[in-house]
gemmi code that builds the backbone of each chain (N, CA, C; Angstrom):
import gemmi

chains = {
    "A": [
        ("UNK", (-15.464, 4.223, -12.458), (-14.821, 2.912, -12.453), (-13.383, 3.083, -11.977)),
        ("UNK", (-12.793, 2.436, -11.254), (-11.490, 2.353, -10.410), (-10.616, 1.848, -11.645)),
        ("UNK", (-9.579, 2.607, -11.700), (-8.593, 1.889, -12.520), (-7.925, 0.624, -12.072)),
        ("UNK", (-8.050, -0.413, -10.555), (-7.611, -1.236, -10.707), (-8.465, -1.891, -9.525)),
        ("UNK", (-9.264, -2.790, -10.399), (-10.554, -3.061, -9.290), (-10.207, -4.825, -9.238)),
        ("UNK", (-10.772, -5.216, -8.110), (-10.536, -7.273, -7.374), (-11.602, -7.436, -7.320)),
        ("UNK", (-11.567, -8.588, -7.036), (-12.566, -9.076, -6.590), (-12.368, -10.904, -6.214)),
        ("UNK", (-13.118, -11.565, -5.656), (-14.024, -10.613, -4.344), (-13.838, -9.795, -3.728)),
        ("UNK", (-14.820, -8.644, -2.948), (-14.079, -8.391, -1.638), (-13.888, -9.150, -0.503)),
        ("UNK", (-14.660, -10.230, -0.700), (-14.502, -11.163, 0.775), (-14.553, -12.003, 0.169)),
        ("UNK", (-14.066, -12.983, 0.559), (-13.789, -14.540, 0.372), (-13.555, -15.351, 1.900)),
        ("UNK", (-14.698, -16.154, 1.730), (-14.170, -17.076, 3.063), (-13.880, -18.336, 2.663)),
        ("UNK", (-13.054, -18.849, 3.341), (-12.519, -20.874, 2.742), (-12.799, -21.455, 3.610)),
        ("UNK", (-12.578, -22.855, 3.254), (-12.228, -23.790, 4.621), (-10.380, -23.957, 4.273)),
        ("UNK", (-9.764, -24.463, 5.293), (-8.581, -24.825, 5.341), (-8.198, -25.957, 4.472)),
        ("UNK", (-7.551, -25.639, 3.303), (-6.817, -26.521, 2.763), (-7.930, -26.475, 0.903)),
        ("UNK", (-8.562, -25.383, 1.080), (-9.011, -24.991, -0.587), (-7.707, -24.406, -1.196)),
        ("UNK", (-8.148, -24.226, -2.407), (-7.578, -23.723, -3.188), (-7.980, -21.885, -3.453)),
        ("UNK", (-7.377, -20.892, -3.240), (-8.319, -19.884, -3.335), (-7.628, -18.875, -4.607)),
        ("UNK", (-8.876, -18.165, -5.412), (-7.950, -17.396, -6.115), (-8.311, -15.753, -5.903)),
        ("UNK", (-7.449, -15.091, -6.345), (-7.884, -13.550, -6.051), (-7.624, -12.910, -7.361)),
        ("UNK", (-8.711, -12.415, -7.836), (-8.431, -11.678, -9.271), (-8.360, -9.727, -9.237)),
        ("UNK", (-7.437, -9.738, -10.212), (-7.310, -8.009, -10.327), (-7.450, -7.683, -11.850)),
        ("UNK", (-7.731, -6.641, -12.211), (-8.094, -6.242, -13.323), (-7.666, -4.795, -13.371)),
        ("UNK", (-7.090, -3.940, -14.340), (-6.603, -2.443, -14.177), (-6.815, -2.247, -15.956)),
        ("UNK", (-6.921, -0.941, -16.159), (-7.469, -0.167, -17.110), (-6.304, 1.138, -16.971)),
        ("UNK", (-5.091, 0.812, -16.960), (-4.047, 2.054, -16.575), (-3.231, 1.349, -17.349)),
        ("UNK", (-1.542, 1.771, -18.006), (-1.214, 1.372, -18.521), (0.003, 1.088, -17.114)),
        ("UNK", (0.745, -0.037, -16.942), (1.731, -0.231, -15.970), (2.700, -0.716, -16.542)),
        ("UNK", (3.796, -0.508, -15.146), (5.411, -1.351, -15.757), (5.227, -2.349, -15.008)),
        ("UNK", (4.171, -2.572, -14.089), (4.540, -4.087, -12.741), (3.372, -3.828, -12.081)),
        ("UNK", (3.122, -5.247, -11.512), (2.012, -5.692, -10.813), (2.448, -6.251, -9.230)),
        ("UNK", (1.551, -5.390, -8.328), (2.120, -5.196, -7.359), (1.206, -6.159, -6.552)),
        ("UNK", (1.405, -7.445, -5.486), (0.550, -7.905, -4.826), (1.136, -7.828, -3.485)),
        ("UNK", (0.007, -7.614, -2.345), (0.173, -7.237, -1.173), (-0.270, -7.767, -0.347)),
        ("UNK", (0.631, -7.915, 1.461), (-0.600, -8.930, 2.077), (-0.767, -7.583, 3.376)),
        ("UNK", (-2.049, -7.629, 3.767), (-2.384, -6.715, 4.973), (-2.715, -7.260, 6.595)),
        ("UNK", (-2.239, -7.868, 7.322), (-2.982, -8.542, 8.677), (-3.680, -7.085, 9.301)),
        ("UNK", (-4.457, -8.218, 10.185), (-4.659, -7.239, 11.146), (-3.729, -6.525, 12.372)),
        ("UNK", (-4.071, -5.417, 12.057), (-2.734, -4.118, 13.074), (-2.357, -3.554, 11.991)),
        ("UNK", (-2.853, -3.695, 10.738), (-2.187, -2.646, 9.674), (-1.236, -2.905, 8.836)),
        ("UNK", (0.089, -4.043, 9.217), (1.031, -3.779, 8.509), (1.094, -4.543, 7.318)),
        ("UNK", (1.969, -3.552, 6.450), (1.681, -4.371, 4.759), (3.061, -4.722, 4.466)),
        ("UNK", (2.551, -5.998, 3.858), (3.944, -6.483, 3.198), (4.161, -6.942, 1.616)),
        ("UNK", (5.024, -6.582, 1.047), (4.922, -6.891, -0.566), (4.977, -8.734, -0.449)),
        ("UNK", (4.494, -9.243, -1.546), (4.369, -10.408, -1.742), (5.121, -10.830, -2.970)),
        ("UNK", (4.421, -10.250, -4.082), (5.228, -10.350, -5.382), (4.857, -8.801, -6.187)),
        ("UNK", (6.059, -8.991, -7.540), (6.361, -7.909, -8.221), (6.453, -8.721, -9.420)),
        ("UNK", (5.498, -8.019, -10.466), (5.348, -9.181, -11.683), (5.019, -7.994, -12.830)),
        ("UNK", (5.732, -8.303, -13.953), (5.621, -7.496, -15.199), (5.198, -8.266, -16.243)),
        ("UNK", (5.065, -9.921, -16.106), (4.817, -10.980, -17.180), (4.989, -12.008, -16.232)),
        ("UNK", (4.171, -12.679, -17.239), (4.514, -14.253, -17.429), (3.829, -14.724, -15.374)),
        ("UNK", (4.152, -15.176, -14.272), (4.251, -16.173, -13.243), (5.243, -16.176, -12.496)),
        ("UNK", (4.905, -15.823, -10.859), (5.872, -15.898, -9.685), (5.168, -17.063, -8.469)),
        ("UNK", (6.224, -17.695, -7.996), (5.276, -18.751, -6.867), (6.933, -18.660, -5.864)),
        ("UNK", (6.021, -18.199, -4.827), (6.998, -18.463, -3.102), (5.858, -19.089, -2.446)),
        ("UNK", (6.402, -20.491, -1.746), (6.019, -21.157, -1.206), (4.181, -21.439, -2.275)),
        ("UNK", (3.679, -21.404, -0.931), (1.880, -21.950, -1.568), (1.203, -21.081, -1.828)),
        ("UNK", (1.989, -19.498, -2.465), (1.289, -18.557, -3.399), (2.281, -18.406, -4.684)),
        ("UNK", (1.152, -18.150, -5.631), (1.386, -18.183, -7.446), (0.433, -16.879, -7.413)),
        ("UNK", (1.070, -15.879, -8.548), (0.864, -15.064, -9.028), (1.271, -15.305, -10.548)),
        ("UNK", (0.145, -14.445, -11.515), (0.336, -14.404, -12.815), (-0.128, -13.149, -12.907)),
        ("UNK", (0.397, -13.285, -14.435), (-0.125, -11.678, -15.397), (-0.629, -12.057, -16.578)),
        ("UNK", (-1.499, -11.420, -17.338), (-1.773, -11.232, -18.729), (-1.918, -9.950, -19.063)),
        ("UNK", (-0.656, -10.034, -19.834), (-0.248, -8.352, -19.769), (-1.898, -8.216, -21.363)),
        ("UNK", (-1.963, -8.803, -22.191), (-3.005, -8.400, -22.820), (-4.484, -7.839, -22.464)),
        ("UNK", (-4.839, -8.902, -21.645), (-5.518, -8.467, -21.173), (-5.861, -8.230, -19.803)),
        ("UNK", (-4.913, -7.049, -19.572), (-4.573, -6.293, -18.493), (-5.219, -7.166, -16.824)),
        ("UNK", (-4.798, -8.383, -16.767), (-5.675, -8.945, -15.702), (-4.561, -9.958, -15.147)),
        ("UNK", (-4.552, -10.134, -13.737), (-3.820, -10.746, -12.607), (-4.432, -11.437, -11.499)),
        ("UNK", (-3.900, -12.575, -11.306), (-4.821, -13.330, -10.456), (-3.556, -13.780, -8.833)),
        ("UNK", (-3.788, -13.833, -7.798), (-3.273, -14.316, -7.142), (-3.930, -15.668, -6.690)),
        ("UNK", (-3.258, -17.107, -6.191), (-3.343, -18.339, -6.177), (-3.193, -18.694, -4.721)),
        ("UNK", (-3.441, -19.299, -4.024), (-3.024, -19.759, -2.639), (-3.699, -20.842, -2.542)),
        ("UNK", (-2.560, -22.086, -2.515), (-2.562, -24.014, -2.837), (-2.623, -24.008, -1.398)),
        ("UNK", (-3.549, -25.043, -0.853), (-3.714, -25.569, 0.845), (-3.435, -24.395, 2.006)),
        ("UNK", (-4.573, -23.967, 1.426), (-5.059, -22.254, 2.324), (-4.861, -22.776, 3.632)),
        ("UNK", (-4.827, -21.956, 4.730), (-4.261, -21.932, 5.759), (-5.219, -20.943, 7.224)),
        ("UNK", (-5.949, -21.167, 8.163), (-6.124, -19.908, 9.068), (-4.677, -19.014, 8.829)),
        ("UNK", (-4.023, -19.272, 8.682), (-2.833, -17.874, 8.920), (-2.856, -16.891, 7.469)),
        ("UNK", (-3.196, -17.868, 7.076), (-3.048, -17.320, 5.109), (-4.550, -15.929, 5.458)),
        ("UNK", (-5.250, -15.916, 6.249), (-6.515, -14.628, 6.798), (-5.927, -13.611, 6.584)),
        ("UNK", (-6.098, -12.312, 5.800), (-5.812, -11.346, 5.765), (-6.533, -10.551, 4.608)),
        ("UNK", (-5.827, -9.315, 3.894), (-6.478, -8.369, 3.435), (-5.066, -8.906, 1.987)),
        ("UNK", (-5.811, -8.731, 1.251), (-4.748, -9.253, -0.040), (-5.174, -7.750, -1.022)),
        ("UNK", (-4.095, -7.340, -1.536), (-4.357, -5.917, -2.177), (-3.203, -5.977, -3.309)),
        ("UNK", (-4.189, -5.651, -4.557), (-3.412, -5.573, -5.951), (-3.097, -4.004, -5.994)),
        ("UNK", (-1.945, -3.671, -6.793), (-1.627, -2.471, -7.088), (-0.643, -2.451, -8.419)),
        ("UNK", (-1.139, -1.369, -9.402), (-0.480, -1.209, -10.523), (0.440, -0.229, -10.484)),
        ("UNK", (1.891, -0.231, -11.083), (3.016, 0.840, -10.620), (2.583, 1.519, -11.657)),
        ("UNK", (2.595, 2.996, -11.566), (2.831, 3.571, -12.901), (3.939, 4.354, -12.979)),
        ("UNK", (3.819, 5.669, -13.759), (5.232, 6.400, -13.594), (5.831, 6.750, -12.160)),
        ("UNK", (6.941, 6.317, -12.426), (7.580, 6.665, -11.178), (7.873, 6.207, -9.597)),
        ("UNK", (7.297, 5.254, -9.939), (6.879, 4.171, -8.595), (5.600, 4.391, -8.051)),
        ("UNK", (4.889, 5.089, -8.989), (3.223, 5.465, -7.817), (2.435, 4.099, -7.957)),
        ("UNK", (2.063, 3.961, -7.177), (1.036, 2.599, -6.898), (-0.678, 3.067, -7.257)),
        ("UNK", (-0.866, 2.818, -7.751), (-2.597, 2.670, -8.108), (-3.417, 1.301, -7.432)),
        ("UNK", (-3.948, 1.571, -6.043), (-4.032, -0.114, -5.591), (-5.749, 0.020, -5.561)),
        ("UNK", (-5.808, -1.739, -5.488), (-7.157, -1.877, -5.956), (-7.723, -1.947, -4.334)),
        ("UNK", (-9.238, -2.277, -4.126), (-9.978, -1.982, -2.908), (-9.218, -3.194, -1.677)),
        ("UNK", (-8.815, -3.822, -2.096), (-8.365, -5.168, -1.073), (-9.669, -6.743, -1.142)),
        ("UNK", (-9.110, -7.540, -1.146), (-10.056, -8.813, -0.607), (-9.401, -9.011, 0.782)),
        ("UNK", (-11.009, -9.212, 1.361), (-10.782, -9.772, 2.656), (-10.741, -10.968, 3.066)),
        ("UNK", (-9.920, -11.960, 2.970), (-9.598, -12.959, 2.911), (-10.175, -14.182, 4.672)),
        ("UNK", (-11.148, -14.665, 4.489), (-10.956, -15.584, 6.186), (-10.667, -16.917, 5.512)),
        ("UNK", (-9.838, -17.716, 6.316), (-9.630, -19.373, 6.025), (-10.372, -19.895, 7.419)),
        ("UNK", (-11.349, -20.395, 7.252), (-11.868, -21.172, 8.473), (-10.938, -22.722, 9.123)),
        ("UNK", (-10.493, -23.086, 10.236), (-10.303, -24.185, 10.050), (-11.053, -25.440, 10.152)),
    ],
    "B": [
        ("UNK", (17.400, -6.170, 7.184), (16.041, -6.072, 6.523), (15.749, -4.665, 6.545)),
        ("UNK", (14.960, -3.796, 5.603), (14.529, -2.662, 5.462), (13.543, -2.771, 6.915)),
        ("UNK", (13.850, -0.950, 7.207), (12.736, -1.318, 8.100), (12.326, 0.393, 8.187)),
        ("UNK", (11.030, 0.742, 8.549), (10.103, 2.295, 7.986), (9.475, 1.816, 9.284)),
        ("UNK", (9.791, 3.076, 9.874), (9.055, 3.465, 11.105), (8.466, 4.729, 10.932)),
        ("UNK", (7.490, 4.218, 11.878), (6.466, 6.035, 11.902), (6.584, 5.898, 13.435)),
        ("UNK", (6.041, 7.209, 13.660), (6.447, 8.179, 15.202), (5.568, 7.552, 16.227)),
        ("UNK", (3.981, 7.171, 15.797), (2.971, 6.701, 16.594), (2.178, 5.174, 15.975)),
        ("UNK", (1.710, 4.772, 16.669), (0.973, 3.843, 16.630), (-0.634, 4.124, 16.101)),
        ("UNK", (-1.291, 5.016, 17.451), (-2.392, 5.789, 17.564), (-1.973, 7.257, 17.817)),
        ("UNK", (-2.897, 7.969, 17.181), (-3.240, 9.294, 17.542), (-4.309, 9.447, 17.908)),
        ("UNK", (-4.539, 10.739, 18.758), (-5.889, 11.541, 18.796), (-5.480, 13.011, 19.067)),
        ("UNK", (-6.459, 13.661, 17.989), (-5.881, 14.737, 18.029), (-7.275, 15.705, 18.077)),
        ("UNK", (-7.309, 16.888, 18.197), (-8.383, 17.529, 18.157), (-8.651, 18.688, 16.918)),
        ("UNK", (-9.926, 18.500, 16.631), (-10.072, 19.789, 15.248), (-9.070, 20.879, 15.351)),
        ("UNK", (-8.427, 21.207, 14.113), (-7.925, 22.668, 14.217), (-6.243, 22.469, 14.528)),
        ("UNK", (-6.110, 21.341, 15.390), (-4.793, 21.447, 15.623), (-3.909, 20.968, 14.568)),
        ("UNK", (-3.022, 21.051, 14.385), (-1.348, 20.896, 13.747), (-0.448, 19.654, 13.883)),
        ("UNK", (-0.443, 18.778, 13.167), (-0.523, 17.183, 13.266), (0.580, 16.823, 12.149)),
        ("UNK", (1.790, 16.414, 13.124), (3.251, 16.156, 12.136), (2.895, 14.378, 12.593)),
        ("UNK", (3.171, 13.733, 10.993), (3.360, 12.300, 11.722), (4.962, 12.616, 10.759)),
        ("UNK", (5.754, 11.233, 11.227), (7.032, 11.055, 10.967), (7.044, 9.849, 10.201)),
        ("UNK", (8.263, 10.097, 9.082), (8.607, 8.020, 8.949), (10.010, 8.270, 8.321)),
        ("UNK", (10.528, 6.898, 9.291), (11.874, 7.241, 8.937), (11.947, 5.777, 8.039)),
        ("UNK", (13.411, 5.579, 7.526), (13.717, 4.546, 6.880), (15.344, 4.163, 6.539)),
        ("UNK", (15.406, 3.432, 7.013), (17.027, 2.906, 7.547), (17.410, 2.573, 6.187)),
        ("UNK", (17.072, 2.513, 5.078), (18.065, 1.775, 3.885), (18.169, 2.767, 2.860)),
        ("UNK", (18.448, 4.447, 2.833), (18.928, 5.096, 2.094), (17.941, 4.764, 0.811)),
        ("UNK", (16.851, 4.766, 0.942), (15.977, 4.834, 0.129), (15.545, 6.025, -0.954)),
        ("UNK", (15.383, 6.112, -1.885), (15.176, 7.809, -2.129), (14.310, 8.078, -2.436)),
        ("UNK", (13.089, 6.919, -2.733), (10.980, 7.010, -2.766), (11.120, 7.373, -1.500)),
        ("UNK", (10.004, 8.168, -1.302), (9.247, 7.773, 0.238), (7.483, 8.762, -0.678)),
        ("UNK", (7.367, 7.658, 0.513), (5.421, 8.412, -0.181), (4.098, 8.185, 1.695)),
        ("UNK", (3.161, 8.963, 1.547), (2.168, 8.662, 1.894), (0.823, 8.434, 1.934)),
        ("UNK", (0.858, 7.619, 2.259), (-0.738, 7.141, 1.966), (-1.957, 7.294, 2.972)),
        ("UNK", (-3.199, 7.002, 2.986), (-3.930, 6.952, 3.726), (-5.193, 5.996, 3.210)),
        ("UNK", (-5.121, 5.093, 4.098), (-6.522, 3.888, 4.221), (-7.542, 3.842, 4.617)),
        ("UNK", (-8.711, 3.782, 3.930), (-9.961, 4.151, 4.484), (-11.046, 3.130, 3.758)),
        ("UNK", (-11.828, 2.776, 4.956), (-12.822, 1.383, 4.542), (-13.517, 1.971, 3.410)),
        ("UNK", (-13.497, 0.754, 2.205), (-14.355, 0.891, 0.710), (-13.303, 1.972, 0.008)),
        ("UNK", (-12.783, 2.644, 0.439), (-11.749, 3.280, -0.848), (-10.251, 2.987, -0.492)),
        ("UNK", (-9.810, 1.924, 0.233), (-8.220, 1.569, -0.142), (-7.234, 2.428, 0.079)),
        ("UNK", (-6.591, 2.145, -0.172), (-5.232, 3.436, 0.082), (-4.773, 4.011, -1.231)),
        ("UNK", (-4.827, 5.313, -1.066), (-4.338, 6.465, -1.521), (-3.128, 7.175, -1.637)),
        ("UNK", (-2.932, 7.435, -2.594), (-1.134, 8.159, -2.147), (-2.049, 9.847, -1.923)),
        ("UNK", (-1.200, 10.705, -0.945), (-1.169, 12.008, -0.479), (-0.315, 12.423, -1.167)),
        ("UNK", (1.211, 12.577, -0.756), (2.301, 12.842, -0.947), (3.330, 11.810, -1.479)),
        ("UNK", (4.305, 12.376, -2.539), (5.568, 11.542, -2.551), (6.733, 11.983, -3.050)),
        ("UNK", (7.816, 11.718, -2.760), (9.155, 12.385, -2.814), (10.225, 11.702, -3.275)),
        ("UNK", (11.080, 12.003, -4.220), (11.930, 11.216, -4.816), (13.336, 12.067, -4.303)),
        ("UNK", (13.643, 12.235, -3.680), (14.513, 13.473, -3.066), (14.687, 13.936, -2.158)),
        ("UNK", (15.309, 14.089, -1.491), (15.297, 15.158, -0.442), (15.290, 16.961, -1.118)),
        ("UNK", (14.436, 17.145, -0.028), (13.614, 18.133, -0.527), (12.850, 18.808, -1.715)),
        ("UNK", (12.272, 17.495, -2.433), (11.549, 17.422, -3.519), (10.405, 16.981, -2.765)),
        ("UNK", (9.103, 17.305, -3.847), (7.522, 16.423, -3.231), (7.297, 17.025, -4.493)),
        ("UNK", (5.675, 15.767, -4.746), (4.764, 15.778, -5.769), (3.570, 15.536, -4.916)),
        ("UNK", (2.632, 16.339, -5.174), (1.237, 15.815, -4.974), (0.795, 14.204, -5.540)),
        ("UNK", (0.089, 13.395, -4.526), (-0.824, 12.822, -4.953), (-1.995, 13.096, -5.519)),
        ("UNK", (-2.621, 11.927, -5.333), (-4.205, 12.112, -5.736), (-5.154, 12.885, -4.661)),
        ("UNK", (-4.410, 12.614, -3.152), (-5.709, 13.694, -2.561), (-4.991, 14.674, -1.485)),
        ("UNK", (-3.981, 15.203, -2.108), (-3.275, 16.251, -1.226), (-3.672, 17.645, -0.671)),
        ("UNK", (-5.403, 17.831, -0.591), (-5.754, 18.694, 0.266), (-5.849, 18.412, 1.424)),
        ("UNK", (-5.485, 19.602, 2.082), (-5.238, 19.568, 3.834), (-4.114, 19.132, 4.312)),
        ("UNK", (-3.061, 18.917, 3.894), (-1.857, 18.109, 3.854), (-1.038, 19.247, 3.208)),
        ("UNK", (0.446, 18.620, 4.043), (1.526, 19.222, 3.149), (2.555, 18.098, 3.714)),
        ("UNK", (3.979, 18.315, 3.167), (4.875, 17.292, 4.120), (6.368, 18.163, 3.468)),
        ("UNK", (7.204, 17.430, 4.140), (8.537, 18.169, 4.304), (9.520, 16.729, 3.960)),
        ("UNK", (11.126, 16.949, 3.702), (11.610, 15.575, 3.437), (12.896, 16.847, 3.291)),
        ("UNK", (13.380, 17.072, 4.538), (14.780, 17.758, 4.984), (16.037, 16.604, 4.865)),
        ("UNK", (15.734, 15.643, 5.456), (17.017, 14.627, 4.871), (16.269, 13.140, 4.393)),
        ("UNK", (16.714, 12.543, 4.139), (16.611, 11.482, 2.949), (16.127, 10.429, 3.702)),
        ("UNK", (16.196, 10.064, 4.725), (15.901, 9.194, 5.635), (14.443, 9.534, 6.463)),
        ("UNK", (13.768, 10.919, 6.162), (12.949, 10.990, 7.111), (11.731, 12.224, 6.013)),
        ("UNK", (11.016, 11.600, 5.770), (10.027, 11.704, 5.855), (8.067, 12.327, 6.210)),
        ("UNK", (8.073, 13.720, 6.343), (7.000, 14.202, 7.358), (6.000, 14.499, 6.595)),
        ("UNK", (4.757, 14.061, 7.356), (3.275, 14.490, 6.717), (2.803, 15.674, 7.890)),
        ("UNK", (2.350, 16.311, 7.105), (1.906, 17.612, 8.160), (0.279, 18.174, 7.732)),
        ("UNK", (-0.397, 17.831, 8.896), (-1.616, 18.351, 8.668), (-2.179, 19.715, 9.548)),
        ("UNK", (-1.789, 20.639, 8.729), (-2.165, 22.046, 8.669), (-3.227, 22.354, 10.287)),
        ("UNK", (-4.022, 21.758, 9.570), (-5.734, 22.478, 10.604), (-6.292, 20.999, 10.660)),
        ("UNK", (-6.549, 19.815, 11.758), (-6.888, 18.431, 11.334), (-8.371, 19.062, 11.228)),
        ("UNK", (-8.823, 18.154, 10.627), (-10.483, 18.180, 10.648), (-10.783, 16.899, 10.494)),
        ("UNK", (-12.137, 16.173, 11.382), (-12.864, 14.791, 11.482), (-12.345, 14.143, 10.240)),
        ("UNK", (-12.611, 15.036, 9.138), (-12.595, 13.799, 7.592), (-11.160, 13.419, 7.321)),
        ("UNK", (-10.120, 13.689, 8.328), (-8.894, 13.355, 8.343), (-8.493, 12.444, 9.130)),
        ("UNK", (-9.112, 11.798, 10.119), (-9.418, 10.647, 10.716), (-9.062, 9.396, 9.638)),
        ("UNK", (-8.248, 8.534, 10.011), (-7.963, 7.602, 9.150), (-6.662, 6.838, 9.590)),
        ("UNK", (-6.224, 5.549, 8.777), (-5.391, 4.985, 8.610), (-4.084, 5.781, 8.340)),
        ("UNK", (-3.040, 6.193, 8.213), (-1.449, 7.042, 7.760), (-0.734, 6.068, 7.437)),
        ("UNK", (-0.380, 5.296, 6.079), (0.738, 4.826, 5.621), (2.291, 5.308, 5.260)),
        ("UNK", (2.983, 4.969, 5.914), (4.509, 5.714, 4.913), (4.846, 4.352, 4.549)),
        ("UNK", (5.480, 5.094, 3.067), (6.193, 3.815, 2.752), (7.760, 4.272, 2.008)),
        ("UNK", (8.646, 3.551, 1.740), (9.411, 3.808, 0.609), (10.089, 2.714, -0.211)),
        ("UNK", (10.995, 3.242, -1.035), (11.182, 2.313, -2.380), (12.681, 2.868, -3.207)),
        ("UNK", (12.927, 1.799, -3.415), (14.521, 2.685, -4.349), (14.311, 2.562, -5.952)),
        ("UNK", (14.637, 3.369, -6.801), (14.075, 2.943, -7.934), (15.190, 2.657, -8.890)),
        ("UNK", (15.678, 1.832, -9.805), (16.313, 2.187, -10.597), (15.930, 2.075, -12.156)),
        ("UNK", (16.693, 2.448, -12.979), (15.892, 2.731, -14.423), (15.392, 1.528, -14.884)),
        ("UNK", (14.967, 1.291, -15.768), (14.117, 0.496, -16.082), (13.597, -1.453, -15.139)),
        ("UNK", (14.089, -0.906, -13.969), (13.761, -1.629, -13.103), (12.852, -1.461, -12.044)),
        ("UNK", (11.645, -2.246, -11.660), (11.291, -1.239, -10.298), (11.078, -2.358, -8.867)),
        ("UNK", (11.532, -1.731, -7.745), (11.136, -2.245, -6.788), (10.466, -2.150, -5.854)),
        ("UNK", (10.183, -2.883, -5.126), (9.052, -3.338, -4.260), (9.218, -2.220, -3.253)),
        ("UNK", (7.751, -1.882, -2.343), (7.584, -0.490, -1.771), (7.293, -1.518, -0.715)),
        ("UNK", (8.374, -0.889, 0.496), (8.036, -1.583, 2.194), (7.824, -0.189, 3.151)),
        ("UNK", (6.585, -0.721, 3.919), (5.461, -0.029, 4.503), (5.947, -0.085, 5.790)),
        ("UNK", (5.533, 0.589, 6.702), (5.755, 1.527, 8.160), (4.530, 0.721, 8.384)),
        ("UNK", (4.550, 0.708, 9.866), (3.627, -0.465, 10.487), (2.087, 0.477, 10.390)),
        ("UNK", (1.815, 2.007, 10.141), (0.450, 2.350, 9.814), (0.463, 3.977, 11.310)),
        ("UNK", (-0.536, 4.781, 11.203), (-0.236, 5.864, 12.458), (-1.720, 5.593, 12.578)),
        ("UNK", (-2.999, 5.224, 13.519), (-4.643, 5.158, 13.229), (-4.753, 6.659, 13.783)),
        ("UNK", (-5.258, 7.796, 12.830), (-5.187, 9.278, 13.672), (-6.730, 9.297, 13.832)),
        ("UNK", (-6.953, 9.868, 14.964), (-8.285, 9.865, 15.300), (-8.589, 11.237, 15.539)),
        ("UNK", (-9.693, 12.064, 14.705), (-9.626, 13.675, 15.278), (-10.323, 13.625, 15.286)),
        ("UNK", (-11.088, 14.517, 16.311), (-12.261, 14.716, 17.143), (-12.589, 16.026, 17.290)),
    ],
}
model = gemmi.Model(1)
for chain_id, residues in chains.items():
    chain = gemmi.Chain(chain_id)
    for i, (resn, *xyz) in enumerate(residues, 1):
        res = gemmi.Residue()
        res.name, res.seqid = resn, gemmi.SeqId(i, " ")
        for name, pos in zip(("N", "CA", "C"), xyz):
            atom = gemmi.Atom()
            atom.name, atom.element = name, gemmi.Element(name[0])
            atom.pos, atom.b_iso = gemmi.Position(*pos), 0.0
            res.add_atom(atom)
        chain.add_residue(res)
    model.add_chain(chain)
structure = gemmi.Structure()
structure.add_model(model)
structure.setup_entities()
């Protein structure tokens, strides 16, 4: 079992759902790491969450630090919003423990 | 803006040979780590360095070694490549401070292809 497993791995929408992305980890962490991946590779941090709820623009991220589980949110999905969305738990030291990725399509 | 460059885009390299990728990073960072991405198992840390001239093993640091001579730069070095080293190459880095942590920005990726 992966210490920090998502799901789905794929998710397809139509434009303008509501979509959510769930993570789950079994490690103990200081922060919850969410990530976006396009295609060509490059990754970009999204949010950094230790508690409680973060929202930039038409993504929301939460935590329940109890029960070790994190969901990412995306309000009036988008074709551009398409990508690879990847949870990761920090542990000591800044190491990232990341989960498999969802593959995200928004149809329009 | 932070910005982590690596040396290549694509590689191809052939069995056996001796395979330096690079990543540099303009904001005096003092994480740097690497990773590697591979379909159904995600990315991995290899290597990571809090220092110049410090390293810790990752989780799958066979066949690998890397170097980190000044603070800004970064090297993964693969010994002897072999096929199962074929993959995605992430660098990334991160500044840390105590009981704070921040966000890790990624190098656009190296795709090494050995044959």
């Amino acid at each position: 079992k992966n210490e920090v497993e998502q799901s789905p791995q794929n998710l397809t929408a139509q434009e303008g759902e509501f979509i959510t992305i769930n993570c789950s980890y079994s490690v103990g962490i200081s922060a919850l790491h969410w990530l976006q991946q396009h295609p060509g590779g490059g990754i970009v941090s999204l949010f950094m969450l230790s508690s409680g709820k973060k929202k930039h623009g038409r993504l929301i991220a939460t935590i329940n630090i109890q029960e070790k589980h994190s969901s990412l949110h995306i309000t009036a999905s988008h074709p551009r919003d398409s990508a690879v969305y990847i949870c990761a738990g920090e542990t000591s030291g800044s190491r990232l423990t990341f989960g498999e990725g969802t593959q995200l399509t928004v149809n329009p | 803006d932070v910005k982590v460059t690596q040396s290549s885009r694509y590689l191809v390299k052939r069995t056996g040979e001796k395979v330096f990728l690079e990543c540099v990073q303009d904001m005096d960072h003092e994480n740097m780590f690497w990773y590697r991405q591979d379909p159904g198992l995600g990315l991995r840390l290899i290597y990571f360095s809090y220092d110049v001239k410090m390293k810790e093993k990752g989780d799958i640091p066979e066949g690998y070694s890397v170097s980190r001579e000044k603070k800004e730069r970064f090297s993964l070095i693969l010994e002897s490549a072999s096929t199962n080293q074929t993959s995605m190459y992430l660098c990334a880095s991160s500044t840390p401070r105590t009981g704070v942590t921040y966000e890790q920005y990624f190098g656009p990726g190296t795709r090494l292809t050995v044959t």
